[in-house]
C-alpha positions in Angstrom: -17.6 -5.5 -5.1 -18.8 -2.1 -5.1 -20.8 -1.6 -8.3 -19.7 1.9 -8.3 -16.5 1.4 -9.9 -15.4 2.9 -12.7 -11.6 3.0 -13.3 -11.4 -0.4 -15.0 -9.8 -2.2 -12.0 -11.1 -6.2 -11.2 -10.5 -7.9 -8.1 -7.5 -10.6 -8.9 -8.7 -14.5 -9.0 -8.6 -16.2 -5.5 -5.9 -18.5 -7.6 -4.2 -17.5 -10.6 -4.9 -20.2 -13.9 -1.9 -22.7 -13.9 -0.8 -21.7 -17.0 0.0 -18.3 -15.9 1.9 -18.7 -13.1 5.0 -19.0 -14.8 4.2 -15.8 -17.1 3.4 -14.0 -13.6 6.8 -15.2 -12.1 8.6 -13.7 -14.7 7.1 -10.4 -14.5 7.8 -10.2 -10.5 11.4 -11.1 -11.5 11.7 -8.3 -13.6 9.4 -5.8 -11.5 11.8 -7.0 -8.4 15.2 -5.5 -10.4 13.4 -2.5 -11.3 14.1 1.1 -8.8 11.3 1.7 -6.3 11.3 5.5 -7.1 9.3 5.5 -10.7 5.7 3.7 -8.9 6.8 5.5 -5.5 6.2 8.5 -7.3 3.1 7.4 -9.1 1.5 6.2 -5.5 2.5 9.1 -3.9 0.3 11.5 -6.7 -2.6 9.0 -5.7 -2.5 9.6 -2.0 -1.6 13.7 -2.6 -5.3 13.1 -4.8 -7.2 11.0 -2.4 -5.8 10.6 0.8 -3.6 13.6 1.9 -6.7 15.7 2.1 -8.6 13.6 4.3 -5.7 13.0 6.3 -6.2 14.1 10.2 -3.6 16.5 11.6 -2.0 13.8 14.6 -1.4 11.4 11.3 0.2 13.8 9.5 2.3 15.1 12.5 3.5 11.3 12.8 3.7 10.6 9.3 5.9 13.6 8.3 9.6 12.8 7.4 9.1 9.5 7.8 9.8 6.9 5.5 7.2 4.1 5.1 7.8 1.0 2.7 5.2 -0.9 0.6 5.9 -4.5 -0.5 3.4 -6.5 -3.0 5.0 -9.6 -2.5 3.5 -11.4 -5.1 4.3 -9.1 -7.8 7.6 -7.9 -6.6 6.8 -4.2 -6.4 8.5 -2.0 -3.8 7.3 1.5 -2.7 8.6 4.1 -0.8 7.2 7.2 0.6 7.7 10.0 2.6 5.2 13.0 3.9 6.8 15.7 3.4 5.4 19.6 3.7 4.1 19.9 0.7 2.5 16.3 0.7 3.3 12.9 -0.1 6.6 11.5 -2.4 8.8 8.9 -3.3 11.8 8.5 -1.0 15.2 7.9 -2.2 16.6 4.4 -2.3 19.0 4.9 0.4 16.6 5.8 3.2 15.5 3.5 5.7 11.7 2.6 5.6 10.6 3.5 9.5 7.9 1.4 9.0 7.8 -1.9 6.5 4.4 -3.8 5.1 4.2 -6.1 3.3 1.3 -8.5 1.9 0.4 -10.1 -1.2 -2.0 -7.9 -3.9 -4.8 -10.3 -3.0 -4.3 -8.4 0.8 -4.0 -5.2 0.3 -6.9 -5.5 -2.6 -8.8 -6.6 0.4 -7.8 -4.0 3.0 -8.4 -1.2 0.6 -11.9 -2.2 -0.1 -12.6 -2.4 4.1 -13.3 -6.3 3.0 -10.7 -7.8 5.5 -9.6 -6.6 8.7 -6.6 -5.7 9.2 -5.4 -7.6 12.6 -6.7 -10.7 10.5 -4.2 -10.1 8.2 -1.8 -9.3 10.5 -2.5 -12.5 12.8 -2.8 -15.2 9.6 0.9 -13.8 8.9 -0.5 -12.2 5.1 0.1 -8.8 6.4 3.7 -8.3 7.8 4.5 -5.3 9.5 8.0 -4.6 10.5 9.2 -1.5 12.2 8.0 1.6 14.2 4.9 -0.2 16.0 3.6 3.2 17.5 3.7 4.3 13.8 1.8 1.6 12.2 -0.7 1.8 14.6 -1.1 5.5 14.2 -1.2 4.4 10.4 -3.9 1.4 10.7 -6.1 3.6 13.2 -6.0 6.3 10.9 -7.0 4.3 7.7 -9.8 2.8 10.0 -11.0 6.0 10.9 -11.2 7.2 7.5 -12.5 4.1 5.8 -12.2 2.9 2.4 -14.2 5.9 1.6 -11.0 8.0 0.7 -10.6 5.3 -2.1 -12.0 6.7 -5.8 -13.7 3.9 -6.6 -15.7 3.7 -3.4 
């Protein structure tokens, strides 16, 4: 782990301590009933700070009006974005995600810190993308390009 980091954020256990399992499956139950707007929103300010300005003009040009969905599987949390003109938001609940991906925190932990790659992921079935192909890839090449670099803690 970078030693550079400084917003209080750990790396989650490789396995979570029996006795919290159950305590962690109750949260994701509740997380799961909750709307995806309220952290949608709260993502979107993140990649308006960090990533929207790094963000090469083809990307954006694919990205914009285009709704892409975020699932953490293991904590139940759904986010939806869009790029719009004036930068990322959250997307309403009743548009359709053009793009869908879904891993586990443990996975996305990983591919935000440039520790895993992501056609690993993809290929050992703990990254699930479901969608616009020609968008993903224009997402995943983009996000290689950049690096984890874009990332504050980096």
């Amino acid at each position: 782990m970078n030693p550079t980091l400084n917003l209080g954020l750990r790396p989650l256990p490789p396995r979570m301590p029996g006795w919290l399992a159950p305590v962690h499956r109750r949260a994701a139950d509740l997380v799961e009933r909750l709307p995806p707007q309220p952290p949608s929103a709260l993502f979107a300010l993140a990649l308006n700070r960090w990533l929207l300005p790094r963000l090469p003009d083809d990307a954006r040009q694919a990205l914009q009006g285009r709704v892409v969905g975020l699932t953490v599987r293991d904590f139940g949390l759904r986010v939806r974005l869009r790029l719009g003109p004036t930068g990322f938001g959250a997307s309403g609940g009743g548009d359709e995600p053009a793009l869908r991906i879904e891993a586990t925190s443990e996975a996305f932990w990983q591919l935000a810190r440039g520790d895993a790659d992501p056609d690993r992921l993809f290929f050992d079935r703990r990254l699930v993308m479901e969608g616009d192909t020609e968008l993903g890839l224009v997402l995943k090449n983009t996000l290689d390009a950049i690096g984890p670099g874009w990332l504050p803690w980096r």
